[in-house]
C-alpha positions as CSV (number, residue, x, y, z in Angstrom):
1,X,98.8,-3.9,-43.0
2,X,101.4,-3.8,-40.2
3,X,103.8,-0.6,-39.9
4,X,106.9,-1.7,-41.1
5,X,105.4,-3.2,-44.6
6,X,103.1,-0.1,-44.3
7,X,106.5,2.0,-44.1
8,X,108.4,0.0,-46.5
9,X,105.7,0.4,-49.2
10,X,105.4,3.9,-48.6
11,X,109.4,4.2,-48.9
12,X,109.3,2.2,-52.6
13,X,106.4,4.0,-54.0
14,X,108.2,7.4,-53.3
15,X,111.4,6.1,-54.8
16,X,109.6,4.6,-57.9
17,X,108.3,8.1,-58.6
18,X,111.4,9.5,-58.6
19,X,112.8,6.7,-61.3
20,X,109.4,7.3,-63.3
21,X,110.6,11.2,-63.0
22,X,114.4,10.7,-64.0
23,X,112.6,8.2,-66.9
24,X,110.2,11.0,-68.4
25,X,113.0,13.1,-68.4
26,X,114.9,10.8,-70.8
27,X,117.7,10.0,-68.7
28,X,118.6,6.3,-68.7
29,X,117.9,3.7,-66.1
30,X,120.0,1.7,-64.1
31,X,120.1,-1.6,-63.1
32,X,119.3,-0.8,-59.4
33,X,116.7,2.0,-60.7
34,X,115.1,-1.4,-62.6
35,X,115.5,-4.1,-59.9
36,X,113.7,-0.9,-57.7
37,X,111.1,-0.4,-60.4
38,X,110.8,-4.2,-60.4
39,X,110.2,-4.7,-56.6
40,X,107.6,-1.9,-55.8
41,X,105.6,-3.6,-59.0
42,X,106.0,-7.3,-57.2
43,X,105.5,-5.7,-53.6
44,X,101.8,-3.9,-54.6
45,X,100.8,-7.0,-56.8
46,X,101.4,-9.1,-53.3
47,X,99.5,-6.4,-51.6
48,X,96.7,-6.7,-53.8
49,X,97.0,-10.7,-53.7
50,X,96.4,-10.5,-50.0
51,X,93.7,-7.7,-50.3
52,X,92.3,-10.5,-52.6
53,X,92.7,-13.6,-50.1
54,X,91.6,-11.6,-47.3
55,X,88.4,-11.3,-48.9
56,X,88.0,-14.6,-50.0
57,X,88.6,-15.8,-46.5
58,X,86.1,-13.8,-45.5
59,X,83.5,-15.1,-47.5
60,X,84.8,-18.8,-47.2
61,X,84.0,-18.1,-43.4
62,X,80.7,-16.4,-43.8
63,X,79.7,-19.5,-46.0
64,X,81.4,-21.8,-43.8
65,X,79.2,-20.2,-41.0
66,X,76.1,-20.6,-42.9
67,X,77.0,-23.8,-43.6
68,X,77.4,-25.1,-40.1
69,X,73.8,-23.3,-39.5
70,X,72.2,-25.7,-41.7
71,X,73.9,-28.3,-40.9
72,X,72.5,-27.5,-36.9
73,X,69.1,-26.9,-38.5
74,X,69.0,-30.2,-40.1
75,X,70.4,-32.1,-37.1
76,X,67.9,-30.5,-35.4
77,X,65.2,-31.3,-37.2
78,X,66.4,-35.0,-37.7
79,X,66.2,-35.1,-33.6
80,X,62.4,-34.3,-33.5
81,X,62.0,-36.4,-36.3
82,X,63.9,-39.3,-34.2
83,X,62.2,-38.5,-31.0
84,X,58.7,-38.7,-32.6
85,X,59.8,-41.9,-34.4
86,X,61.0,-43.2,-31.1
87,X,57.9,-42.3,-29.7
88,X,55.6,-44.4,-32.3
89,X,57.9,-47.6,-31.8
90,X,57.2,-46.9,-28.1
91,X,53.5,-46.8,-28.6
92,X,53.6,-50.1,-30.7
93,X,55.7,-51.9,-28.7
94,X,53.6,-51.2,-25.6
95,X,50.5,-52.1,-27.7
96,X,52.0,-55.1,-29.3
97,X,53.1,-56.0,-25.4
98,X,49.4,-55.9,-24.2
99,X,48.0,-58.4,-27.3
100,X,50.8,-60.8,-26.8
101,X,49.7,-60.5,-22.4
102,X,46.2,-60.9,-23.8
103,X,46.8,-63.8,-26.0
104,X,48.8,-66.1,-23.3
105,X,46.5,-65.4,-21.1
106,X,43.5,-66.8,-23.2
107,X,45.8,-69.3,-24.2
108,X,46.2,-70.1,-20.7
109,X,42.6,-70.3,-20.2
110,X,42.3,-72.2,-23.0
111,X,44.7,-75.2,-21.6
112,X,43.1,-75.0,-17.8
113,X,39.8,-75.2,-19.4
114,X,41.1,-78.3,-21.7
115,X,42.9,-79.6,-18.8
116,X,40.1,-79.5,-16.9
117,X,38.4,-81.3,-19.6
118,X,40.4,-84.1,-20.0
119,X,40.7,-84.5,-16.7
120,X,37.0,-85.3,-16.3
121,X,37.4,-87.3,-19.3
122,X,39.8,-89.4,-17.5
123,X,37.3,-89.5,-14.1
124,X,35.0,-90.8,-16.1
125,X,37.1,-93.3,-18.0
126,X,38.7,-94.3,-14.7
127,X,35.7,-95.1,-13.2
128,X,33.7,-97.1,-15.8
């Protein structure tokens, strides 16, 4: 609570006792006694509200902070789950790379060797 409001609060409290005295003692109140009375009652129920906010802020921001650390956790966790994921496709993809090499190559094979083939086939029909 800065000074002045500290002060001030201090200040309407001590004449709000004196009121309450001059009240217990019968004597009559005045307007100003009431609008006094009235403002030290709205002045400690505003303290109290921000007594009330501060400490909901501050659990707002200790959730808050709690929340961001799950949130790190979880991204966290997400990345190793991506990396290893990544990983895997890798793996595959190099696997699936090598059959596909390994297939056009005996495919290759395959056509030389029918080429050759045919090509004797046509010596042969060439010649007769």
């Amino acid at each position: 609570m800065p000074v002045e409001e500290a002060a001030s609060s201090s200040i309407l409290s001590q004449v709000s006792r004196k009121i309450l005295e001059r009240l217990e003692k019968g004597k009559k109140l005045s307007t100003e006694d009431i609008l006094l009375l009235y403002m030290d009652m709205m002045h400690t129920e505003m303290r109290e509200l921000r007594e009330q906010l501060r400490s909901v802020e501050t659990r707002l921001e200790k959730r808050i902070d709690e929340t961001n650390k799950r949130i790190d956790n979880t991204e966290s966790k997400l990345l190793r789950e991506m990396e290893k994921l990544n990983k895997k496709i890798d793996e595959v993809h190099e696997k699936l790379s090598k059959r596909i090499d390994a297939v056009h190559r005996e495919l290759g094979q395959r056509i030389d060797e029918l080429n050759t083939r045919i090509d004797k086939l046509y010596e042969l029909l060439t010649t007769k």
